[in-house]
N, C-alpha and C positions, 0 to 999 in steps of 0.2 A: 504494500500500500504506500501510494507516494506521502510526500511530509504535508501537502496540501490536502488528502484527502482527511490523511490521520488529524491534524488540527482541527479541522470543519467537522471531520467524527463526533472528536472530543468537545468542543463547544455543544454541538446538537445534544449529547446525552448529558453534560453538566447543565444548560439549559432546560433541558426537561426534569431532571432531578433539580433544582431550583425552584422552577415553579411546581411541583409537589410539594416539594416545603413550602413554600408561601400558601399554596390550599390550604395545607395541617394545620400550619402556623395562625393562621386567622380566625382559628378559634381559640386562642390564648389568650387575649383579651375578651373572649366573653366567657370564659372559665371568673378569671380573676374579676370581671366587670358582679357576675353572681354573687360571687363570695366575699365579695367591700360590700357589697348591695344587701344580701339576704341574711349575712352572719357579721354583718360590722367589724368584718376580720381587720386589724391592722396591715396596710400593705407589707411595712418590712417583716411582719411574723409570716404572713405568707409568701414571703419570699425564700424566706428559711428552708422552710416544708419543700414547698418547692421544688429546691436546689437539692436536699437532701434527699427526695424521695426519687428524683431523677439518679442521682451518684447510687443509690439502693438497688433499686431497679436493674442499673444499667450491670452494677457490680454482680450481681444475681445472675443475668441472662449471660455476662461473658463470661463467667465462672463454668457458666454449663454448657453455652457454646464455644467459645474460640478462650480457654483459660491462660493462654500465651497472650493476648491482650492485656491482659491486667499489671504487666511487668511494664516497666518504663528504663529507660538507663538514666543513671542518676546525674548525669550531666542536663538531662530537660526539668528536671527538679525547679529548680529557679524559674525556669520558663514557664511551666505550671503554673507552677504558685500568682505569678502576676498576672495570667491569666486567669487563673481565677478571681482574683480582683477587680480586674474589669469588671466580668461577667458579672460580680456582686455589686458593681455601682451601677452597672448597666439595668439589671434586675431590679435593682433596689429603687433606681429611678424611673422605668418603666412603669411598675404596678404602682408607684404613688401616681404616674400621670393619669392611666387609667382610672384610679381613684374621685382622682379631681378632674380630669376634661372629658370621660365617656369613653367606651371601647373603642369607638369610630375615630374620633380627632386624634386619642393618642397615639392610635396605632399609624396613622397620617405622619402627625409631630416624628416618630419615630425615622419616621424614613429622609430626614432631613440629613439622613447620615451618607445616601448617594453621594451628596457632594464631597462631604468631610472625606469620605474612602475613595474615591478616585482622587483628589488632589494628594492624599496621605501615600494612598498608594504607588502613585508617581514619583515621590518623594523620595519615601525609604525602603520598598520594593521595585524601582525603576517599571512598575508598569506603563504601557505605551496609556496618554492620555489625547486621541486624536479627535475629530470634528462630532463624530459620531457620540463618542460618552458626552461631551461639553454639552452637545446641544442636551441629551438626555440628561443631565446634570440639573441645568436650565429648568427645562419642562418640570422635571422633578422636585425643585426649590421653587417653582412656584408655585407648583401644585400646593404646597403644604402650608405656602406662606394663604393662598385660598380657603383650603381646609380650615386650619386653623382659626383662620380669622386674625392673622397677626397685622393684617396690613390695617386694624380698626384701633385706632387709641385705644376706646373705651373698653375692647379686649384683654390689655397689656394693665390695663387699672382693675378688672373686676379679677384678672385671674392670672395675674403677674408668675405667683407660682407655678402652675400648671403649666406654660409655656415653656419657662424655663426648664421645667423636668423635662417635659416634651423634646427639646431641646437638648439638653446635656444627655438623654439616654438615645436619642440620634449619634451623639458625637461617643459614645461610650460601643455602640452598636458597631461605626466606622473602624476601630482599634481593635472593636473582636473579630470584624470579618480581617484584618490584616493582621491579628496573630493568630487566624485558622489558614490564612492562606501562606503564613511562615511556619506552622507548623507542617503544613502539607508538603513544605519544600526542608524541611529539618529529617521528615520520614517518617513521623510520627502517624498512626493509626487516626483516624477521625475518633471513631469511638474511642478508642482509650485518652483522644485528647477532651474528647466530651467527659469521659467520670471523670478522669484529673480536675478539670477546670469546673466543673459542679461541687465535686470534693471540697476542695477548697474555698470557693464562695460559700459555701454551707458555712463553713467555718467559719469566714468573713461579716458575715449576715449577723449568725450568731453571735458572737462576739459584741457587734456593735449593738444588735437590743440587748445583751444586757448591759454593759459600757454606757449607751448610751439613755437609758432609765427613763424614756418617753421624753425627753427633751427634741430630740428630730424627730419629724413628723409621720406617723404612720408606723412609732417604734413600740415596744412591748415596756409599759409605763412600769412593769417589775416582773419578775423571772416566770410567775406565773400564768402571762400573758402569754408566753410561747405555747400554751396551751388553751388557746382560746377557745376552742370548737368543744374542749368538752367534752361531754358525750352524745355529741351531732354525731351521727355516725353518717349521715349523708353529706356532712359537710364534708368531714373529712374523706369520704370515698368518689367527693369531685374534685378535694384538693388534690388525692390521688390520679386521678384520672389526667389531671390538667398536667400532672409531671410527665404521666408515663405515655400519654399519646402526644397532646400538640409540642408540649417542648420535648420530650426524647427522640419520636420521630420525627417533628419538626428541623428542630436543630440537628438532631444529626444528619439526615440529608441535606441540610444544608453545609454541613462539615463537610458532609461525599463532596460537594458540587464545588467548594474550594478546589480541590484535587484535581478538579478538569479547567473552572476558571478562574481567572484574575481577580482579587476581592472587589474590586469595582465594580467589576460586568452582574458579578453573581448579587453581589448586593442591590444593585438597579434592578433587576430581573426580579429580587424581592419586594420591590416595594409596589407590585402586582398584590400582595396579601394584604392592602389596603380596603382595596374595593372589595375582596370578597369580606374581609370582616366588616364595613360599613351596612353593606346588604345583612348579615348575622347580628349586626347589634339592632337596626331599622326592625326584623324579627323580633328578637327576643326581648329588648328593651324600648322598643319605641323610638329610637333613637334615628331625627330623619336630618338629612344634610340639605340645605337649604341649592339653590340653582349656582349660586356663585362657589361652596365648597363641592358642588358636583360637576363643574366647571374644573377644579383642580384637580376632581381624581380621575376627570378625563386625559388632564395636563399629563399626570402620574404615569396612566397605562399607555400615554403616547412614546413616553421615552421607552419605556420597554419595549412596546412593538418596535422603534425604530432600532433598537439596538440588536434585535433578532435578526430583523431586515439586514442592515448593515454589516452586525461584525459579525454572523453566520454566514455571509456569501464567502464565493471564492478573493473575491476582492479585500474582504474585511480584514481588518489585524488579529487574526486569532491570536493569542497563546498557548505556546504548549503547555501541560501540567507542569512536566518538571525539564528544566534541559537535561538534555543526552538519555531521556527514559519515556519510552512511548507507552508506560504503566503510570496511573495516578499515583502519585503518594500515601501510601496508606492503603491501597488496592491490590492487594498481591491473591 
């Protein structure tokens, strides 16, 4: 197979594993939108759960299928570790946005991270950043500044907060698709960079509610808060469910699809998981987008289509996975 087909290959099947996670993915905000809403769960205690039942889960199924996963070498130790940091400001600032601005807007707010991870990625991974992501860049930063509603004063004054989170968990989001696509070029497993990097945040979470004693907002005001749900047994069997489908399969196909593209392309390609969670919160919660944010998430799913368009032809700038290995990282 020549090097033009094998590229165009890999793009088409990281593309499609992409958008399968952004399907998953878009129901993780109306897991989390339920359980602020129905059990007044504090965001950061659910965030904990979360992270931990995802690392459980995951730890569990590699144990029984592929038990050589679970080993890391102790040189990505460090690497981990910050990674999961991220993950736990990223997490931790996601679910308070969801909290405060709707399933819809924050999962919008979120993807403001297109732009941060192509220019990041340019940067410190020499990704090619040509006409095609810029304009999709574009589309995509306005899409969200529509959504949002950032472009209205009165927005930025009634719910200053929430923007903001919106916002820093975009830029938190940007850092994790470019340390899963340095992990993918380091060698490391997707899934064992997913329990690593869960593991760890668990940690991270934890730690700060109780360190932090309900002073930041959406934290466990004393140790006993991390038990909020009690004996909800249906709470907690959505808490559960919200780890082990939309974020384990969610995020980890999106791990896969680092290992075929560039964290820019593949992060663009998700913020396609906007519109379908806006239609899933519109269901479930009521939640309707007025003409002008439904103007931006047309903006949204333009840049995705144009970058299908584009950097899937034979003309486009693909990237290989990894140089000199016509195998993904982490796909053996």
């Amino acid at each position: 197979m020549s090097t033009d087909n094998s590229g165009r290959s890999n793009f088409t099947q990281g593309y499609t594993i992409a958008m399968v996670s952004a399907l998953i993915l878009s129901t993780t905000a109306i897991f989390i939108r339920y359980l602020t809403q129905t059990y007044r769960m504090p965001a950061l205690v659910l965030a904990v759960w979360r992270e931990l039942f995802v690392a459980l889960t995951l730890a569990v199924l590699l144990a029984f299928l592929r038990p050589s996963l679970l080993k890391i070498d102790r040189r990505h130790l460090l690497f981990l570790i910050a990674y999961g940091l991220v993950l736990a400001v990223f997490n931790g600032a996601w679910t308070l946005s969801v909290a405060l601005n709707g399933a819809a807007v924050s999962t919008v707010l979120v993807y403001c991270s297109a732009a941060f991870t192509a220019l990041l990625g340019w940067l410190f991974l020499k990704e090619r950043l040509n006409w095609v992501k810029l304009v999709a860049v574009a589309l995509s930063l306005a899409g969200c500044v529509l959504v949002s509603g950032a472009y209205r004063t009165a927005a930025w004054q009634a719910n200053l907060l929430g923007i903001l989170l919106g916002v820093i968990s975009g830029l938190c989001y940007s850092v994790y698709s470019l340390l899963g696509r340095s992990a993918s070029q380091r060698g490391l497993n997707p899934w064992t960079t997913l329990l690593y990097a869960y593991g760890f945040a668990a940690i991270f979470l934890f730690s700060t509610n109780l360190l932090a004693g309900g002073v930041l907002p959406g934290s466990a005001a004393r140790p006993s808060d991390l038990f909020w749900l009690g004996n909800a047994l249906a709470g907690w069997g959505i808490l559960f469910l919200l780890a082990a489908v939309p974020t384990l399969a969610g995020f980890g196909l999106y791990m896969v699809s680092l290992s075929y593209l560039p964290s820019s392309t593949a992060n663009l390609i998700a913020t396609s998981e906007t519109v379908y969670t806006v239609i899933l919160a519109y269901f479930f919660f009521g939640e309707l987008l007025d003409l002008v944010q439904l103007a931006g998430g047309v903006m949204i799913l333009s840049g995705v289509v144009l970058l299908r368009i584009f950097e899937g032809s034979p003309a486009g700038e693909t990237q290989p996975a990894l140089p000199g290995d016509s195998r993904p990282a982490g796909v053996r």
